[in-house]
PyMOL commands that place a pseudoatom at each C-alpha (Angstrom):
pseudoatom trace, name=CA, resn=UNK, resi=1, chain=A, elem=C, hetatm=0, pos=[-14.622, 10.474, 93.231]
pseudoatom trace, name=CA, resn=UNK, resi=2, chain=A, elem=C, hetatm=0, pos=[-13.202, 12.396, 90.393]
pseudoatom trace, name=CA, resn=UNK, resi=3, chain=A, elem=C, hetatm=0, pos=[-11.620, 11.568, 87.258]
pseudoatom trace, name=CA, resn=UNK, resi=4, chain=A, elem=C, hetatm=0, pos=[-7.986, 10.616, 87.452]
pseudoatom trace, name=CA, resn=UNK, resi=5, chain=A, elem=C, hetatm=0, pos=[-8.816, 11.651, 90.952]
pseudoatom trace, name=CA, resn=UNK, resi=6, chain=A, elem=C, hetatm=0, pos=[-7.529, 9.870, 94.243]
pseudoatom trace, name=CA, resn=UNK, resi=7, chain=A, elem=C, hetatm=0, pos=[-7.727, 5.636, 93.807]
pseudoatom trace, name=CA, resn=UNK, resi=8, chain=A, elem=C, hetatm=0, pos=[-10.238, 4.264, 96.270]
pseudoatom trace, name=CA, resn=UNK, resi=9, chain=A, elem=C, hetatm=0, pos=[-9.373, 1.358, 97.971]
pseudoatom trace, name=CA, resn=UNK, resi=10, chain=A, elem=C, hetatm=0, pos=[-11.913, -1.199, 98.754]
pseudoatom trace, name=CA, resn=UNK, resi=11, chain=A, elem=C, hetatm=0, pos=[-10.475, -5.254, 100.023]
pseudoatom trace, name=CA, resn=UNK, resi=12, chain=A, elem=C, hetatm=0, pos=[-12.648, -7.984, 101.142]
pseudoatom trace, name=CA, resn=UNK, resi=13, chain=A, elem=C, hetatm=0, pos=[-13.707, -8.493, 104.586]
pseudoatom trace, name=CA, resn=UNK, resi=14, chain=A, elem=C, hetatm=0, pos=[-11.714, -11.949, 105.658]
pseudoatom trace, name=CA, resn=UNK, resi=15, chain=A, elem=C, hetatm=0, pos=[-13.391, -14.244, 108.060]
pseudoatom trace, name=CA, resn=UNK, resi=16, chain=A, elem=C, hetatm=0, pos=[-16.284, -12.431, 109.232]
pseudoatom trace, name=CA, resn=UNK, resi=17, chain=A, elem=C, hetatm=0, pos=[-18.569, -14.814, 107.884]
pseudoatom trace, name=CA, resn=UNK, resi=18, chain=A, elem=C, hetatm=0, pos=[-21.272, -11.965, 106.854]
pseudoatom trace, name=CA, resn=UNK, resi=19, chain=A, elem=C, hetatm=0, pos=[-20.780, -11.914, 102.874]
pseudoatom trace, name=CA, resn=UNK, resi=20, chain=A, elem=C, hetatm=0, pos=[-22.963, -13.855, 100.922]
pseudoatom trace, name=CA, resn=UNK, resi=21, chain=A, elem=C, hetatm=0, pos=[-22.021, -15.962, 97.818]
pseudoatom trace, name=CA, resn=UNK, resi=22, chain=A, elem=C, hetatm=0, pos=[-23.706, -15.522, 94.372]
pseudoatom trace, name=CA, resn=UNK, resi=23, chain=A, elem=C, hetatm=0, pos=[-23.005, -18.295, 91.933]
pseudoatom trace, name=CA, resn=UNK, resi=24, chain=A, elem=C, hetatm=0, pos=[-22.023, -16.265, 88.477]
pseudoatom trace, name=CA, resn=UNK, resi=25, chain=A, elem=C, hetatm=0, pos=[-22.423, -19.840, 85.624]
pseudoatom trace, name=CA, resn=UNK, resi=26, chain=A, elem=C, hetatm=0, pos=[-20.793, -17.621, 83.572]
pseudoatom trace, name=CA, resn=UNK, resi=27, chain=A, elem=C, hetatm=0, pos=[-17.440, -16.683, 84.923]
pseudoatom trace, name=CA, resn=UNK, resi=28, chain=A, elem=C, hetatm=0, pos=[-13.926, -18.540, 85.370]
pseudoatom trace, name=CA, resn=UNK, resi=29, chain=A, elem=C, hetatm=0, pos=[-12.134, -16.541, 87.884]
pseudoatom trace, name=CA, resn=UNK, resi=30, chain=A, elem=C, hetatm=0, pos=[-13.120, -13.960, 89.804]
pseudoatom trace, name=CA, resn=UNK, resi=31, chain=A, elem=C, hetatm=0, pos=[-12.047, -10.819, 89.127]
pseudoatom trace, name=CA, resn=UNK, resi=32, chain=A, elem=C, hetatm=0, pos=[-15.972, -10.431, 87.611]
pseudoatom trace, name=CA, resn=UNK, resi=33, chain=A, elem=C, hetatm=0, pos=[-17.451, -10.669, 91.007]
pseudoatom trace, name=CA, resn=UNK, resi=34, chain=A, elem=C, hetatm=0, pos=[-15.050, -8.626, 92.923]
pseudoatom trace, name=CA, resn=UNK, resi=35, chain=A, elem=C, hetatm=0, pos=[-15.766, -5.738, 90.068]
pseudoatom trace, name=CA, resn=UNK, resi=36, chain=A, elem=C, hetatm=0, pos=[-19.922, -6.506, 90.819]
pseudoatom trace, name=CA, resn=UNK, resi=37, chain=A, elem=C, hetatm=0, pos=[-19.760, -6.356, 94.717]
pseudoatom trace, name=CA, resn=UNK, resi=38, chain=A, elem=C, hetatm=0, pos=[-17.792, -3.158, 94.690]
pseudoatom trace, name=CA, resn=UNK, resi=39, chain=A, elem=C, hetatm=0, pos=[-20.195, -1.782, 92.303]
pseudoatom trace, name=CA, resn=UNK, resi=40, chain=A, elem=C, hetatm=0, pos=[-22.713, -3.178, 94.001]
pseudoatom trace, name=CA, resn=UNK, resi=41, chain=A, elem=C, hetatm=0, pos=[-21.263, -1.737, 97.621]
pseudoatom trace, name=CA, resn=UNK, resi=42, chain=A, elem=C, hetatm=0, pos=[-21.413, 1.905, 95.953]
pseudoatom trace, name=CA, resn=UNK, resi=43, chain=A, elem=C, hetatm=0, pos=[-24.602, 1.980, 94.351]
pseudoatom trace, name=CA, resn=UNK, resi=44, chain=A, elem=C, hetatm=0, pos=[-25.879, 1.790, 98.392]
pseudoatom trace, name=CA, resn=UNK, resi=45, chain=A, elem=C, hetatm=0, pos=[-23.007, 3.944, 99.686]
pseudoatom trace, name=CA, resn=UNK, resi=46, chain=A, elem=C, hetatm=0, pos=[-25.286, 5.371, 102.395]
pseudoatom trace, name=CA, resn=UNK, resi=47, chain=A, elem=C, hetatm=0, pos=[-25.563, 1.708, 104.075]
pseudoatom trace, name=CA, resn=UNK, resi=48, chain=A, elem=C, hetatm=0, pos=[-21.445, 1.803, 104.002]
pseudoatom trace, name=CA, resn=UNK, resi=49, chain=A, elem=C, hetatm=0, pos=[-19.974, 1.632, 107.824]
pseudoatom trace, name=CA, resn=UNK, resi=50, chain=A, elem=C, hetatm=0, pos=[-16.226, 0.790, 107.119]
pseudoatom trace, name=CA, resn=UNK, resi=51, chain=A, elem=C, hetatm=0, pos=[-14.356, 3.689, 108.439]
pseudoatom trace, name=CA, resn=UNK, resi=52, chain=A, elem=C, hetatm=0, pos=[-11.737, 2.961, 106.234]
pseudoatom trace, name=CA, resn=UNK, resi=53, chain=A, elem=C, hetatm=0, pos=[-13.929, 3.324, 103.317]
pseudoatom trace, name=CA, resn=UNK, resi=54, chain=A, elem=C, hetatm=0, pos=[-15.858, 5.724, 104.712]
pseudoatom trace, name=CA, resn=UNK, resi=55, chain=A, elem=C, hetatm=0, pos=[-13.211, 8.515, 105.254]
pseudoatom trace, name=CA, resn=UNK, resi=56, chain=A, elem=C, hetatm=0, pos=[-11.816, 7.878, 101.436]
pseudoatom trace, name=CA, resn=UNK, resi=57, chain=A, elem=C, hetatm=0, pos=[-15.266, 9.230, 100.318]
pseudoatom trace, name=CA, resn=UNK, resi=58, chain=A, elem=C, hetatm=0, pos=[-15.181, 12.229, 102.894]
pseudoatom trace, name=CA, resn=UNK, resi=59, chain=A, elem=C, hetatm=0, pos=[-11.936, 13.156, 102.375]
pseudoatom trace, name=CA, resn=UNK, resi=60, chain=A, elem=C, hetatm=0, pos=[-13.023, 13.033, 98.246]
for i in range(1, 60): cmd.bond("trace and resi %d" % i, "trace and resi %d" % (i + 1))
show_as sticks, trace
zoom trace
């Protein structure tokens, strides 16, 4: 993705029951750990199978 480029959209699986929860002490909402599991989502991008997702970064 570019600068001022297109937005990618990422939104939490619902229901699926595959995330896993890290307690953050230091945080009162969480608009922290959605930034670190997006971050944390991209740094692996190759594991990435969401179509969705996956045809924002191809189409890039």
């Amino acid at each position: 993705m570019e600068p001022n480029g297109p937005y990618l959209c990422i939104v939490a699986a619902r229901g699926n029951g595959t995330t896993e929860s890290i307690f953050l002490p230091f945080e009162s909402d969480t608009t922290l750990s959605l930034i670190l599991s997006k971050v944390f989502l991209l740094a692996d991008d190759r594991t990435i199978k969401d179509p969705s997702i996956l045809s924002q970064l191809t189409d890039a």
